[in-house]
C-alpha positions in Angstrom: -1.1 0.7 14.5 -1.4 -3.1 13.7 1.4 -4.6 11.9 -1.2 -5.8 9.2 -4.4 -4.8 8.0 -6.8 -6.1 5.5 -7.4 -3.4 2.7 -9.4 -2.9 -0.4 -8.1 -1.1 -3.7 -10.5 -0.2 -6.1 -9.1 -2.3 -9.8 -10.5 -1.7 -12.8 -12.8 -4.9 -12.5 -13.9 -4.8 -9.5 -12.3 -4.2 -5.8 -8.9 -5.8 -4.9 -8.8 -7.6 -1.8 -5.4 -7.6 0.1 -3.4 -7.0 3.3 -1.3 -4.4 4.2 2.3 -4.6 6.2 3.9 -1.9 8.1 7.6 -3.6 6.9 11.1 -2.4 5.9 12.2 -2.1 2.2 15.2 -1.3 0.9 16.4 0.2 4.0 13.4 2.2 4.0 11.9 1.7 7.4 8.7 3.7 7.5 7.4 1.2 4.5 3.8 -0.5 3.6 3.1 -3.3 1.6 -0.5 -4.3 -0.1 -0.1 -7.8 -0.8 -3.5 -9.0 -3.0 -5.0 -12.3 -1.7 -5.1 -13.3 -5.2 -1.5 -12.7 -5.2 -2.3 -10.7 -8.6 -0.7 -7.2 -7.1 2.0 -6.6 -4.7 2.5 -2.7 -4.0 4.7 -0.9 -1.8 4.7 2.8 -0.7 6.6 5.1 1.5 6.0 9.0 2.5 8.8 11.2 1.6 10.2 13.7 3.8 7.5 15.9 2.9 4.9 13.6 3.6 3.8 13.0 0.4 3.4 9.0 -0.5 5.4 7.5 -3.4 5.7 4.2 -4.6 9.0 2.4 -4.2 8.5 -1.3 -5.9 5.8 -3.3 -6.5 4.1 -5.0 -10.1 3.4 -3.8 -13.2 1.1 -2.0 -14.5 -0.4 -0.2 -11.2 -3.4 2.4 -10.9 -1.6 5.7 -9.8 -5.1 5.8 -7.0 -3.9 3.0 -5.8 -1.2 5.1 -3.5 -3.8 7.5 -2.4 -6.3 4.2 -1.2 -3.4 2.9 0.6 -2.6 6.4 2.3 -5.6 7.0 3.3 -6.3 3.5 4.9 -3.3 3.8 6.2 -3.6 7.2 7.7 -7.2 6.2 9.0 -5.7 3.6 11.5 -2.9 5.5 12.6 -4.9 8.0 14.2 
């Protein structure tokens, strides 16, 4: 996989244009990061040991979809 991607998230007005990072966080090394080009939403998320992805920082408030967006992006180009 790339070390960064663009992305789209889907906000409540209107879609969210960003990148996404494979990075480190918090000691965290299997990590992603969806930086907005707008610099209006920073989000970062991390699969737990049972695969299932969780947020670990990023702003406030969030959409909850936004995990599953990422994910699946995510997923799609590690394949």
């Amino acid at each position: 996989m790339e070390a960064q991607f663009e992305a789209i998230l889907t906000g409540t007005e209107g879609p969210v244009n960003g990148i996404i990072k494979h990075t480190t966080h918090g000691g965290i090394k299997n990590a992603y990061r969806f930086d907005a080009v707008d610099d209006t939403l920073h989000l970062v998320i991390t699969p737990d040991e049972n695969g299932n992805w969780q947020k670990v920082a990023g702003t406030e408030p969030y959409l909850f979809g936004w995990i599953d967006e990422m994910a699946e992006q995510i997923t799609k180009l590690r394949v």
